[in-house]
Backbone as JSON, one array per atom type, in Angstrom:
{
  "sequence": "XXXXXXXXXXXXXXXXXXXXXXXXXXXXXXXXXXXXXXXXXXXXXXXXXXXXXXXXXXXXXXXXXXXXXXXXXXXXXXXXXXXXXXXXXXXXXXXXXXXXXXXXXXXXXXXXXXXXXXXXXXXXXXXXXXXXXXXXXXXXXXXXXXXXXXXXXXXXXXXXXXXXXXXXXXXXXXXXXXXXXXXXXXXXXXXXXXXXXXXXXXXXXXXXXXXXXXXXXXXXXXXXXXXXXXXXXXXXXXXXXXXXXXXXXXXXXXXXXXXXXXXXXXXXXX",
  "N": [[-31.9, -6.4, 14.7], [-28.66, -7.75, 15.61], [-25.26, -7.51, 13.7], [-23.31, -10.06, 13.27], [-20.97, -10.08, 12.34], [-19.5, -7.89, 11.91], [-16.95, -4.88, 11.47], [-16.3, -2.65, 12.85], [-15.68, 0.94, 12.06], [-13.16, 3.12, 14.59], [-12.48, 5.38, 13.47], [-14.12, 7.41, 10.71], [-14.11, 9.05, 7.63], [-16.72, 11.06, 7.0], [-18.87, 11.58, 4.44], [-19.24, 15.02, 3.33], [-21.84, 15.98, 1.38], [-24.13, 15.43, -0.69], [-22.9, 15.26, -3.62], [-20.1, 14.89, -2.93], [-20.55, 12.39, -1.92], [-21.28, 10.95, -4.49], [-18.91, 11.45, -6.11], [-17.05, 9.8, -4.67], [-17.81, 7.19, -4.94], [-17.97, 7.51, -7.78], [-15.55, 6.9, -8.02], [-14.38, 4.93, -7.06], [-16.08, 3.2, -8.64], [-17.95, 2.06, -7.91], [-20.49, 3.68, -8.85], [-21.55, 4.61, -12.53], [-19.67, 6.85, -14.52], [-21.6, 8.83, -15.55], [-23.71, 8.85, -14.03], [-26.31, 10.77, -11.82], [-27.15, 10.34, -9.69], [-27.1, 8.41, -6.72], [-27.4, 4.69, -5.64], [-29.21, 2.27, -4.73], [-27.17, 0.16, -2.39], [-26.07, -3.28, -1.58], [-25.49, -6.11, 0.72], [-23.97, -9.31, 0.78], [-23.58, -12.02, 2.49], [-22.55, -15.37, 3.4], [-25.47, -16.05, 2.65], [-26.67, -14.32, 3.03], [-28.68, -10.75, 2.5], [-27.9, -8.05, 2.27], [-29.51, -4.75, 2.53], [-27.38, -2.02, 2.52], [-25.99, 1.17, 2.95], [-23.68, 3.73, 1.33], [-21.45, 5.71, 3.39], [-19.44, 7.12, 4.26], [-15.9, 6.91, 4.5], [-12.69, 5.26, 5.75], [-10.19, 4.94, 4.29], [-8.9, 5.51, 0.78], [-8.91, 2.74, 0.35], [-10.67, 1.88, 1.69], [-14.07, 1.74, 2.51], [-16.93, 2.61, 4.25], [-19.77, 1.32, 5.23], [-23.54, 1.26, 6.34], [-26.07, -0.3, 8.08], [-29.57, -1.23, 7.85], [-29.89, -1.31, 10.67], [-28.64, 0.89, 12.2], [-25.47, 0.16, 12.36], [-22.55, -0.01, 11.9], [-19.79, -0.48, 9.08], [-16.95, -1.56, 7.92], [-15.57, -1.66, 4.56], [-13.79, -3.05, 1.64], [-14.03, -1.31, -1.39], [-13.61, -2.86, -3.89], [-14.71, -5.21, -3.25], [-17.26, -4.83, -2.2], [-18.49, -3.99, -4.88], [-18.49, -6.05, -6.15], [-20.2, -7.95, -4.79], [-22.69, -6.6, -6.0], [-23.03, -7.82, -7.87], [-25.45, -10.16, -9.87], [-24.88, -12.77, -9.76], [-23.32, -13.47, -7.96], [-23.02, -15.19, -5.68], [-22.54, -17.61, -6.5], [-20.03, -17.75, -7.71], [-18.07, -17.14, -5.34], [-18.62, -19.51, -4.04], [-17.58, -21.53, -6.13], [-14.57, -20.34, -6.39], [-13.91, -20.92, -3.24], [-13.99, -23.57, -3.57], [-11.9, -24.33, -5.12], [-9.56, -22.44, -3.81], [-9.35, -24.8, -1.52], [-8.44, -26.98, -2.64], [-6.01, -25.89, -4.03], [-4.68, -25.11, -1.23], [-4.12, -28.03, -0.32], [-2.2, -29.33, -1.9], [-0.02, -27.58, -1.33], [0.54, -27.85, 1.04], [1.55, -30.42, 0.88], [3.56, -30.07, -0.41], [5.4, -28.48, 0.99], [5.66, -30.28, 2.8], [7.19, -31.9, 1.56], [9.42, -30.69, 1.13], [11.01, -29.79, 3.22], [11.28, -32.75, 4.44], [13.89, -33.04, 2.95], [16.04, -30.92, 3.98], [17.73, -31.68, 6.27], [19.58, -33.37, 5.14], [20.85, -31.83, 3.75], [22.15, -30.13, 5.3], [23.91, -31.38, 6.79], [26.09, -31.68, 5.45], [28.39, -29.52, 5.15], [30.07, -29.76, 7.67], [31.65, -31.77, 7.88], [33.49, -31.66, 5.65], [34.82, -29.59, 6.47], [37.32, -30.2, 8.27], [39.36, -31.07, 7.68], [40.7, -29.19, 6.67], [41.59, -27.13, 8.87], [44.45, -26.86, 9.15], [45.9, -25.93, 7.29], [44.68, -23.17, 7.59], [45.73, -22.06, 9.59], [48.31, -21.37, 9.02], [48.01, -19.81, 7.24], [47.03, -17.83, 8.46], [49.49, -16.91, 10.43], [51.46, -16.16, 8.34], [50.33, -14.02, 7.33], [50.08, -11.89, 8.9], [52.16, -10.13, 9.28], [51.06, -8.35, 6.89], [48.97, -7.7, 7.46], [49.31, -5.35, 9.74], [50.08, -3.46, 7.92], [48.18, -1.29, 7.09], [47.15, 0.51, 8.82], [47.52, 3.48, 8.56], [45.38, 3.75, 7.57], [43.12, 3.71, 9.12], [41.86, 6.2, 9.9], [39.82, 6.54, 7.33], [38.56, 4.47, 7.53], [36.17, 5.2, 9.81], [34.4, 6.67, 8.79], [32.28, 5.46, 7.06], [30.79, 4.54, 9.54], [30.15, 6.66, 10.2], [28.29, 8.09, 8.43], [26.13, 6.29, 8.6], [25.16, 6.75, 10.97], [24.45, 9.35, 11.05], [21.56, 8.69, 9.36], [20.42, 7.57, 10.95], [19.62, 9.05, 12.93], [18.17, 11.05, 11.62], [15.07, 13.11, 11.76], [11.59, 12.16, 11.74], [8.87, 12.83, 9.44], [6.58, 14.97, 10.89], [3.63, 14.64, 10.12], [1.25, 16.84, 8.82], [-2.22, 17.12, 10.4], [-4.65, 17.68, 9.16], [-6.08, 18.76, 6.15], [-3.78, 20.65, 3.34], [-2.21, 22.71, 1.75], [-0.27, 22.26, -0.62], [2.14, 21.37, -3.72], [3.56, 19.36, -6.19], [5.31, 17.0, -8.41], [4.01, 15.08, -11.35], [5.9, 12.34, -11.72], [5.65, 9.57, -12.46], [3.28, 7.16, -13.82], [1.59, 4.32, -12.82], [0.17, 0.79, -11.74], [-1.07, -1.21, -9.39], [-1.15, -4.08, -7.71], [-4.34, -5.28, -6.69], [-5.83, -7.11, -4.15], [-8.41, -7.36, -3.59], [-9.78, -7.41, -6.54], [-10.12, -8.18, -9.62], [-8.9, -6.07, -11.25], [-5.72, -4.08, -11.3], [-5.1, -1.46, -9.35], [-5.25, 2.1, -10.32], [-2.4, 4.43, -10.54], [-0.84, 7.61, -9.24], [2.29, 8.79, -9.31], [4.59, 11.16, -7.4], [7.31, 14.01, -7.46], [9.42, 15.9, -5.9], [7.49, 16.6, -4.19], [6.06, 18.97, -1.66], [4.93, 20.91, 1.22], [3.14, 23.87, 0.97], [2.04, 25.7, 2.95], [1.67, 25.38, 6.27], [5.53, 25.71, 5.09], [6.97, 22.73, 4.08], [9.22, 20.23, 3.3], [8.52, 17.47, 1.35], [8.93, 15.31, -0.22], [8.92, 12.24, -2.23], [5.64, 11.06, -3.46], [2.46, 9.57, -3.4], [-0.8, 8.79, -5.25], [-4.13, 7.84, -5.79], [-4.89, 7.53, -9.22], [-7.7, 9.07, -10.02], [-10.96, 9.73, -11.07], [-11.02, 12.3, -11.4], [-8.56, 13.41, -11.28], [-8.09, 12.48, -13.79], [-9.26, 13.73, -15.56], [-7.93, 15.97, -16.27], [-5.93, 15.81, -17.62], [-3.28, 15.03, -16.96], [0.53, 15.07, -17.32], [3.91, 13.41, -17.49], [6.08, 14.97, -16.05], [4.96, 17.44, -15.46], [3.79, 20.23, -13.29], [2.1, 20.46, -10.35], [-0.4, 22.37, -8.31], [-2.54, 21.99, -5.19], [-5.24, 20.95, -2.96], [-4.66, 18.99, 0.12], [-4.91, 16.08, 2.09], [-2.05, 14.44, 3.79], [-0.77, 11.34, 4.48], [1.14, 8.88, 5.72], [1.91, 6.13, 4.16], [2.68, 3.25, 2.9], [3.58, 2.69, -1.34], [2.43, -0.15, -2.58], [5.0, -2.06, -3.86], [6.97, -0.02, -4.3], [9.11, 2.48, -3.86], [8.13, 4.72, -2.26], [7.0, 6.87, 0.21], [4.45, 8.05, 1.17], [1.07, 8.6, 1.39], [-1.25, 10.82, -0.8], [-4.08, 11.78, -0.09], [-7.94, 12.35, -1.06], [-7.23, 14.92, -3.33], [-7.97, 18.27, -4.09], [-9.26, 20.84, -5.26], [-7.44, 21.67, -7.45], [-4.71, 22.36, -9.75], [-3.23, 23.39, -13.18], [0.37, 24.15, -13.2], [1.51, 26.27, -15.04], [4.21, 26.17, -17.75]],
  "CA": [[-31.0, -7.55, 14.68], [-27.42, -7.25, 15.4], [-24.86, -8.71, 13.07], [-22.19, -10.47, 14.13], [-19.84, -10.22, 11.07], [-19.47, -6.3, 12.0], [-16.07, -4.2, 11.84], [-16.77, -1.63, 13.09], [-14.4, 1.78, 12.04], [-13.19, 3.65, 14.94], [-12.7, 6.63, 13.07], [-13.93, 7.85, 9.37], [-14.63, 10.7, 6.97], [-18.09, 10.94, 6.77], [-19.55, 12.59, 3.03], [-19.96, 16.38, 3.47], [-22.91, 15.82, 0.99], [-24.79, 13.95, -1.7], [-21.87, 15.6, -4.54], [-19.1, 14.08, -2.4], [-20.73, 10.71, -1.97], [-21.07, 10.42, -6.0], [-17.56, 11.67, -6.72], [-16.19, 9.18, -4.26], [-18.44, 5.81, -5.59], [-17.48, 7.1, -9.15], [-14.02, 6.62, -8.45], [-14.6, 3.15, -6.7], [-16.18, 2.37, -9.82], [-19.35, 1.48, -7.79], [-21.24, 4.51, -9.88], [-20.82, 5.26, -13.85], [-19.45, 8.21, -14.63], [-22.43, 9.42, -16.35], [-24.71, 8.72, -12.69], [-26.56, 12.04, -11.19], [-27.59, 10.01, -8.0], [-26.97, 7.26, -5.72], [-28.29, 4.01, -5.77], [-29.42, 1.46, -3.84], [-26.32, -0.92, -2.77], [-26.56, -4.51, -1.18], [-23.79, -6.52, 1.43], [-23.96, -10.54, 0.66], [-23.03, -13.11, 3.0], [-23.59, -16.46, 4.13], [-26.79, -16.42, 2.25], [-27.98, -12.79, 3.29], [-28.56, -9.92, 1.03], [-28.65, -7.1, 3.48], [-29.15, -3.16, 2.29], [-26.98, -0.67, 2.92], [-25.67, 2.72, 2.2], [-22.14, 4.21, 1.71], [-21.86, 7.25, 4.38], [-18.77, 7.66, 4.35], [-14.47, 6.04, 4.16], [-11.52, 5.48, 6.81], [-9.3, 5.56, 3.58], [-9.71, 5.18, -0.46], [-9.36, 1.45, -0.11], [-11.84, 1.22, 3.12], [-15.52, 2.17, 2.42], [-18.07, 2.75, 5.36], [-21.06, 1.32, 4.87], [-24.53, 1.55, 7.62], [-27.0, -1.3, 7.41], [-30.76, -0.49, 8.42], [-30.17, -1.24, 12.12], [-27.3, 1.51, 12.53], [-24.46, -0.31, 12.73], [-21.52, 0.47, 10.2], [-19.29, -1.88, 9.39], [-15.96, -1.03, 6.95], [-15.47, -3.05, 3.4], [-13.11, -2.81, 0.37], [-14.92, -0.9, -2.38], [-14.15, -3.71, -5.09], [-15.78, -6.16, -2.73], [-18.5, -3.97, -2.17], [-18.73, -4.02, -6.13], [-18.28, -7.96, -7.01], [-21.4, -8.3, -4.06], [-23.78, -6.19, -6.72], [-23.55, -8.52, -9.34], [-26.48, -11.23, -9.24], [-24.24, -14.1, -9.51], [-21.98, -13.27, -6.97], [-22.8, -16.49, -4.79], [-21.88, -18.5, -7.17], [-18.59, -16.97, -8.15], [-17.51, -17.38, -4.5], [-18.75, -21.15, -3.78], [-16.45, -21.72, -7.37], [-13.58, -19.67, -5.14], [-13.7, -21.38, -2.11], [-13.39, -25.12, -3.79], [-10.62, -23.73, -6.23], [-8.41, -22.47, -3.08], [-9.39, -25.53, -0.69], [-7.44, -27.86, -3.75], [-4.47, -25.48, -3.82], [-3.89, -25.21, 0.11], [-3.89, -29.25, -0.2], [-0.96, -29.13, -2.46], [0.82, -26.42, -0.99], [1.18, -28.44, 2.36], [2.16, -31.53, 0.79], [4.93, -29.62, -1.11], [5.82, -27.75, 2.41], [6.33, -31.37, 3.58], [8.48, -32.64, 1.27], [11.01, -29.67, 1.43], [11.25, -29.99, 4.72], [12.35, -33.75, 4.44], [15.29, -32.78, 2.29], [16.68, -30.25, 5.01], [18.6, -31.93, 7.45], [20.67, -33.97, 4.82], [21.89, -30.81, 3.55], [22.66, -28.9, 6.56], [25.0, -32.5, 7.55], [27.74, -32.18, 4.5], [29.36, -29.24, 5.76], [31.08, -29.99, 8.54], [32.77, -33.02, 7.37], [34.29, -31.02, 4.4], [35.74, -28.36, 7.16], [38.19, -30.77, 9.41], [41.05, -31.4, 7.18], [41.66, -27.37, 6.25], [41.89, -26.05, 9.49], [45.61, -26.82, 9.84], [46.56, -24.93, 6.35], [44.05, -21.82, 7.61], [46.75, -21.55, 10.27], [49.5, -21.09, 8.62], [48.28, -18.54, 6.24], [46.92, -16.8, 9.53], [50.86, -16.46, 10.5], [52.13, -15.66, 7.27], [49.48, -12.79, 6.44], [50.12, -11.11, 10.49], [52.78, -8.69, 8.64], [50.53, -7.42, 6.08], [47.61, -6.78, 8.13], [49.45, -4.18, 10.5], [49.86, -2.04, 7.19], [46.4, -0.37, 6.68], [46.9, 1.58, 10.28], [47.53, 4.69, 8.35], [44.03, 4.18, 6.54], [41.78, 3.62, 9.75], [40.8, 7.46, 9.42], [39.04, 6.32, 6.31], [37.52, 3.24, 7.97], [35.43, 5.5, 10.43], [33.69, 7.0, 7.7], [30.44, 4.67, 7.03], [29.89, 4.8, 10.75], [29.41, 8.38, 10.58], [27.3, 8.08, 7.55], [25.41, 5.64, 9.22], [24.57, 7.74, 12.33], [23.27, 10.36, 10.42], [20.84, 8.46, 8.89], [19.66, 7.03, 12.31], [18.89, 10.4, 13.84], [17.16, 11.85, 10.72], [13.62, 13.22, 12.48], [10.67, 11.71, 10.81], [7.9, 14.13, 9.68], [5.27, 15.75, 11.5], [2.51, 15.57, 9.46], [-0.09, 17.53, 9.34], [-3.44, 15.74, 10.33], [-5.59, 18.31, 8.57], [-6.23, 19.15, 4.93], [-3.11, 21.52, 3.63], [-1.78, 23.36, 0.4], [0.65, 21.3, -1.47], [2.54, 21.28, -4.65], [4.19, 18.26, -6.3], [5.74, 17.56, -10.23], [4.27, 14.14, -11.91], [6.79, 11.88, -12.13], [5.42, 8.1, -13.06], [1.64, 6.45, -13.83], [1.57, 3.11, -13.36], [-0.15, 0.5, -11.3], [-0.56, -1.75, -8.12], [-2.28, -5.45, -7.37], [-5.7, -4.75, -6.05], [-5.96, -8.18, -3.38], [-9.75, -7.96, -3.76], [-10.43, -7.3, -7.48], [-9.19, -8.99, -10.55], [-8.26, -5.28, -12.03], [-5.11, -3.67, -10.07], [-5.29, 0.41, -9.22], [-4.2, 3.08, -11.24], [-1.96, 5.3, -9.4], [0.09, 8.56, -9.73], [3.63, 8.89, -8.49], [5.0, 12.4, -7.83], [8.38, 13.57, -6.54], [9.56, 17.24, -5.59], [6.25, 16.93, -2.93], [6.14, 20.23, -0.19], [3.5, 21.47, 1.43], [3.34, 25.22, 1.06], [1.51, 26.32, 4.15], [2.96, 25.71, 6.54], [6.63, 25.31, 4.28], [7.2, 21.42, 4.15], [9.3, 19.56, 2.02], [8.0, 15.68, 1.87], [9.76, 14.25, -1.01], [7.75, 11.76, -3.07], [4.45, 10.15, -2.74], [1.3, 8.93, -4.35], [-1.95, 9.04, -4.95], [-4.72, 7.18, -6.63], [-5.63, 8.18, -9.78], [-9.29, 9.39, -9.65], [-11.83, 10.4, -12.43], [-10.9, 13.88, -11.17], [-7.23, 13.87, -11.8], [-7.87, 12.11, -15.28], [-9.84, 15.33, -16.25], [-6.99, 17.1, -16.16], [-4.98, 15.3, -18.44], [-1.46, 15.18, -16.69], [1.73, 14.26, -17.96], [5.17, 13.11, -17.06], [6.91, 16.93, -15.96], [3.72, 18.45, -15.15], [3.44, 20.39, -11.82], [0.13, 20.72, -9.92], [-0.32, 22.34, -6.61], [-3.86, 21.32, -4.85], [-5.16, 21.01, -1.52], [-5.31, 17.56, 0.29], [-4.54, 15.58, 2.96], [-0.71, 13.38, 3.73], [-0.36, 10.13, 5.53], [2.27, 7.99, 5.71], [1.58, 4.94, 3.61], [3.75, 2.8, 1.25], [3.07, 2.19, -2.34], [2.94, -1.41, -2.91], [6.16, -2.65, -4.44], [7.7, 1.04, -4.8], [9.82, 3.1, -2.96], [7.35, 5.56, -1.99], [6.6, 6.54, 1.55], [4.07, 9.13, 1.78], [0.24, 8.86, 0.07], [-2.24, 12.32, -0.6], [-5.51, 11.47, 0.12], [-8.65, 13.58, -1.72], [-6.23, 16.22, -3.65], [-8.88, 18.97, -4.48], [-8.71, 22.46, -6.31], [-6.43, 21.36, -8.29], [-4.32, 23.41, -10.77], [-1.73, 22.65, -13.06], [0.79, 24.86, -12.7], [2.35, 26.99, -16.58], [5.68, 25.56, -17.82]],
  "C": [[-29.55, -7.06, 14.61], [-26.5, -8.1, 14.39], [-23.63, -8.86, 13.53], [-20.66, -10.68, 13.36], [-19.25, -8.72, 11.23], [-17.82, -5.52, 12.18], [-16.11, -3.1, 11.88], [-15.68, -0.31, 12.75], [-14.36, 2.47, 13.42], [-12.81, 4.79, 14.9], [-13.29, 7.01, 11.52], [-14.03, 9.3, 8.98], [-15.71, 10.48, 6.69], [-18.1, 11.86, 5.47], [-20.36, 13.61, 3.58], [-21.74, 16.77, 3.14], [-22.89, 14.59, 0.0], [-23.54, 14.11, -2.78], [-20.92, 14.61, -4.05], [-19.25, 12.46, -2.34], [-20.43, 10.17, -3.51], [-19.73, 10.54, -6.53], [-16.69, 10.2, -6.21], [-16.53, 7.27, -5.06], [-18.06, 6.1, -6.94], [-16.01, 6.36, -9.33], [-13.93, 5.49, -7.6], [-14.86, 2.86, -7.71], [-17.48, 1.75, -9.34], [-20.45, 2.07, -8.71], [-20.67, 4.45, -11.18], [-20.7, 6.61, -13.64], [-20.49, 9.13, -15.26], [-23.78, 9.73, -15.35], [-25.21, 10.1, -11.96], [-26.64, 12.01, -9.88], [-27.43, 9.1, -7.71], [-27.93, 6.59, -6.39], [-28.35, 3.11, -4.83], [-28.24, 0.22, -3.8], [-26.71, -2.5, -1.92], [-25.39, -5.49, -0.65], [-24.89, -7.98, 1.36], [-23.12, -11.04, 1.25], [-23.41, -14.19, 3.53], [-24.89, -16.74, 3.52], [-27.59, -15.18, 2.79], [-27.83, -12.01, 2.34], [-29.47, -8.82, 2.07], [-28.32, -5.42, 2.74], [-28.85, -2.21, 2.98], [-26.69, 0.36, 2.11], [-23.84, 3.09, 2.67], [-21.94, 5.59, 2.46], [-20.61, 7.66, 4.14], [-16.63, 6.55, 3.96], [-13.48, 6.43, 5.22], [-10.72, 5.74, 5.63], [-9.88, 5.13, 1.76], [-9.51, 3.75, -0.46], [-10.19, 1.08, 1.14], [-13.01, 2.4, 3.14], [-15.85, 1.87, 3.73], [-19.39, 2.87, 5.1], [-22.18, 1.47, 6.41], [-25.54, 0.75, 6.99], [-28.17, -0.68, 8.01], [-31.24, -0.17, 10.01], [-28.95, -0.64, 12.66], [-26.24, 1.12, 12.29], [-23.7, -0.36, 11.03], [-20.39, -0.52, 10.75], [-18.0, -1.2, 7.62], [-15.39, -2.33, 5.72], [-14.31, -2.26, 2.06], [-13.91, -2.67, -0.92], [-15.38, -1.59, -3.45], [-14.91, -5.01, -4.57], [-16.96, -6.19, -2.89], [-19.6, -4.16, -3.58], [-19.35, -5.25, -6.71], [-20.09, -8.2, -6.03], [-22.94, -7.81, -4.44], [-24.14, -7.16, -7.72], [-24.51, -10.02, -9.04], [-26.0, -12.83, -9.35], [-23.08, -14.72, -8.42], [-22.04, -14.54, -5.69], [-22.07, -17.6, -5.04], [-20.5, -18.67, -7.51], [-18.08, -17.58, -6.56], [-17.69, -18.51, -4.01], [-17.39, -21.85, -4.52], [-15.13, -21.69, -6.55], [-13.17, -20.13, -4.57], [-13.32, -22.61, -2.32], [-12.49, -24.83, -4.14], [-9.27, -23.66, -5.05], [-8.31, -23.5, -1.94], [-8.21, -26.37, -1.5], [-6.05, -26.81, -3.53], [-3.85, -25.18, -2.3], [-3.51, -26.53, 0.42], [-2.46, -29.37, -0.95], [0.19, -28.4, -2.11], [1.58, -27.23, 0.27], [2.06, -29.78, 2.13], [3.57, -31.09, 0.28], [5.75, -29.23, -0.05], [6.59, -29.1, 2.67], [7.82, -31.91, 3.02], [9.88, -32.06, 0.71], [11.32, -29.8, 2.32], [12.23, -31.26, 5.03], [13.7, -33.46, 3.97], [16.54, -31.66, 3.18], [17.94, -30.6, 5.34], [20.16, -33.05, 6.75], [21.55, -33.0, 3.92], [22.55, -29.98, 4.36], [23.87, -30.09, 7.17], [25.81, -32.23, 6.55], [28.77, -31.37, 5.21], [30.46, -29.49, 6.69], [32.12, -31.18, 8.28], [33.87, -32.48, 6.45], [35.47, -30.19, 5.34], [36.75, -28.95, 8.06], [39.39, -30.48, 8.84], [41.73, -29.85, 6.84], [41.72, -26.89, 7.25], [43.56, -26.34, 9.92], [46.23, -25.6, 8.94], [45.74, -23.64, 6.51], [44.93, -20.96, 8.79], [47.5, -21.27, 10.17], [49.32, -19.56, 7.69], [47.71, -17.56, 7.34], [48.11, -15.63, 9.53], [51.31, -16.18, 9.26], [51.61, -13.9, 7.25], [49.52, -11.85, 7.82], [51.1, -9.91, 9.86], [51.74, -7.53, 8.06], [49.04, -6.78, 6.69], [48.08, -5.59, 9.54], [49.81, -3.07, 9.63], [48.93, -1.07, 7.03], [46.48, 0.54, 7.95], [46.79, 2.66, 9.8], [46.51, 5.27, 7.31], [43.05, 3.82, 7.87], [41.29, 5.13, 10.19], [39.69, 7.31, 8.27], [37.96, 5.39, 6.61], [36.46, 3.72, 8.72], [34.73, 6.15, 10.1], [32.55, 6.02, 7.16], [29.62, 4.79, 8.29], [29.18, 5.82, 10.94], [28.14, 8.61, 9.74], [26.14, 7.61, 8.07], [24.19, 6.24, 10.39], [23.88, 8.46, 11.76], [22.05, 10.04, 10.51], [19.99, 8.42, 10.21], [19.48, 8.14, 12.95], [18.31, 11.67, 13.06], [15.76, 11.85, 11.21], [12.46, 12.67, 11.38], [9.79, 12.68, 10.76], [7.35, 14.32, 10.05], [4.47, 15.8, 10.49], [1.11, 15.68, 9.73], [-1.57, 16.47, 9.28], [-4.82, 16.67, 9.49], [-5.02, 18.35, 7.09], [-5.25, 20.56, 4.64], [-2.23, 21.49, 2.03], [-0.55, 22.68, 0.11], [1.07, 21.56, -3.33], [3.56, 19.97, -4.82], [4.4, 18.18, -8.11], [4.76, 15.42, -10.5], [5.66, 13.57, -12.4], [6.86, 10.05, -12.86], [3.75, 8.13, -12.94], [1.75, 4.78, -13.77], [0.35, 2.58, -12.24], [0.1, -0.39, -10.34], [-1.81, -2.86, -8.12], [-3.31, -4.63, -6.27], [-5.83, -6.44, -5.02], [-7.7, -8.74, -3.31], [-10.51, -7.69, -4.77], [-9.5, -7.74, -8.25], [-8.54, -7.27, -11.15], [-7.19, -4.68, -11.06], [-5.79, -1.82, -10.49], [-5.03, 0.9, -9.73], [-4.01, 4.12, -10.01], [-1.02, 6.42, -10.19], [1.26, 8.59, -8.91], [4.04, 10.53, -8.27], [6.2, 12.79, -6.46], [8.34, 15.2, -6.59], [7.86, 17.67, -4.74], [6.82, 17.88, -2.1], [4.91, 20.51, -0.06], [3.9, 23.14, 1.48], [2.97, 26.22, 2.4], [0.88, 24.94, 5.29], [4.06, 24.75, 5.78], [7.18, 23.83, 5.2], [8.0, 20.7, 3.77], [8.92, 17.75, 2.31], [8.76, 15.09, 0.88], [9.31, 13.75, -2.28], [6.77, 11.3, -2.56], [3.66, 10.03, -3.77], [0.18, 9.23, -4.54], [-2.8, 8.19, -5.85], [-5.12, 7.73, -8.02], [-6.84, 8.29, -10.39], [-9.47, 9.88, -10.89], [-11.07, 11.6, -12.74], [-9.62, 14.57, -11.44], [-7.18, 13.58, -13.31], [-8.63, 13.0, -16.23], [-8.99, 16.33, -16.9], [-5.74, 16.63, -17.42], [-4.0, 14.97, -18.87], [-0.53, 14.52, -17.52], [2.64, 14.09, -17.44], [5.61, 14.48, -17.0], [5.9, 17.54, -15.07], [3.62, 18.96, -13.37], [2.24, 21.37, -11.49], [0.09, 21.56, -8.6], [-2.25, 22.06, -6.26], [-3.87, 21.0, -3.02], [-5.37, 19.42, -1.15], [-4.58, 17.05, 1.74], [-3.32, 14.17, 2.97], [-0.81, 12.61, 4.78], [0.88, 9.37, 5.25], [1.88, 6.44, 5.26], [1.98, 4.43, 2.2], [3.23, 2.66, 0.78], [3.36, 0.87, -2.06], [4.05, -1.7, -3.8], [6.82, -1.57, -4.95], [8.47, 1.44, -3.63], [9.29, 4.23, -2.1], [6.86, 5.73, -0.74], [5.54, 7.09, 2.17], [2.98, 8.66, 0.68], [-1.01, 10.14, 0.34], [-3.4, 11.66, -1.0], [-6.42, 12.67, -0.43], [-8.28, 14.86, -2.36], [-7.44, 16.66, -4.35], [-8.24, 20.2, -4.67], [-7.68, 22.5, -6.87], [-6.06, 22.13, -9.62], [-3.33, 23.17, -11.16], [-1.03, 24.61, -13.54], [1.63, 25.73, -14.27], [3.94, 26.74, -16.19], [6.32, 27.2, -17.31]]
}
């Protein structure tokens, strides 16, 4: 049977082995940390309750699951999660009335901003008739003092230049493989999760380079995993570790760059 709900990935990382699969479901939070082996998971919709398996991930918030008739199909891990628990039909029936009532409200409110518009966008112009005779005069008055500054428009062509710069700063090349890195902790905090009530925990880290081949990247992110919370980082602390860089903002930070799977990790003596 084919299913017709299917997104299919057209690329992932498939799990090297069975180790890799458990490391990665611990840190979804689908496994406990205490788990030796897989277990049997289960995709709910519509009224089905179809078993699959996690093979593999396009990124840490997009799992790759494979149902029994091949076909893989890509889901958000805390989805994945909420669809184990045996009430989970119910929970989303609840859901679905809950946001039908607040899109009803939302439109009626839409409407009646909307009315109020057009009788504010009419005052202006009425207000602006009677001053344009006295905006003429101080035109002519103020024609002296604006041919003084000539011997400051060397100074004035100074943002443009700044400007330019910026606009022909090369963006990075980065590497599409797995590649030696060092970076300093610099924040812990977190980020709204869109499909779980808990948000992410994440690491921030700034003075990022890759060492081979010599990089410098800046700052960037990363999730933080069982595997980094082993380690017991702190604010200062610098790590180097192997892993893979994409280009992908933090939510609501400044951050432009995030390291995917950072492995062999070492922190580095003050």
């Amino acid at each position: 049977m084919v299913h017709a709900f299917i997104i299919e990935p057209n690329t992932y990382n498939a799990f090297e082995n069975e180790a890799a699969q458990l490391e990665q479901c611990k840190e979804w939070g689908l496994l406990s940390e205490k788990a030796i082996k897989t277990k049997a998971f289960f995709y709910k919709r519509n009224g089905m309750n179809l078993a699959c398996s996690i093979i593999g991930f396009v990124d840490k918030i997009t799992a790759v699951i494979e149902f029994d008739n091949n076909q893989r199909h890509c889901i958000h891990p805390s989805y994945l999660k909420e669809m184990q628990a045996a009430n989970y039909g119910q929970k989303l029936n609840a859901a679905t009335e809950e946001s039908v009532g607040t899109e009803s409200s939302e439109i009626v409110e839409g409407i009646e901003s909307l009315e109020l518009e057009p009788s504010q966008e009419a005052a202006p112009p009425v207000a602006e008739v009677p001053i344009e005779e006295p905006n003429i005069e101080k035109a002519n008055i103020e024609e002296p003092k604006a041919e003084e500054p000539k011997a400051e428009e060397p100074k004035a062509e100074e943002p443009p230049k700044g400007k330019a710069k910026k606009e022909k700063a090369p963006k990075l090349q980065l590497p599409e493989e797995k590649v030696k890195m060092i970076a300093t902790v610099t924040e812990f905090t977190t980020v709204p999760n869109n499909f779980s009530d808990n948000e992410d925990e994440v690491v921030i880290y700034e003075a990022v380079s890759i060492t081979d081949p010599e990089m410098e990247i800046g700052s960037a992110w990363s999730s933080h995993s069982a595997t980094l919370k082993k380690m017991e980082l702190e604010i200062g602390d610098t790590i180097t570790f192997e892993g893979k860089i994409v280009a992908k903002k933090l939510t609501k930070h400044p951050v432009p760059y995030k390291i995917n799977n950072p492995s062999k990790l070492q922190k580095e003596q003050a």
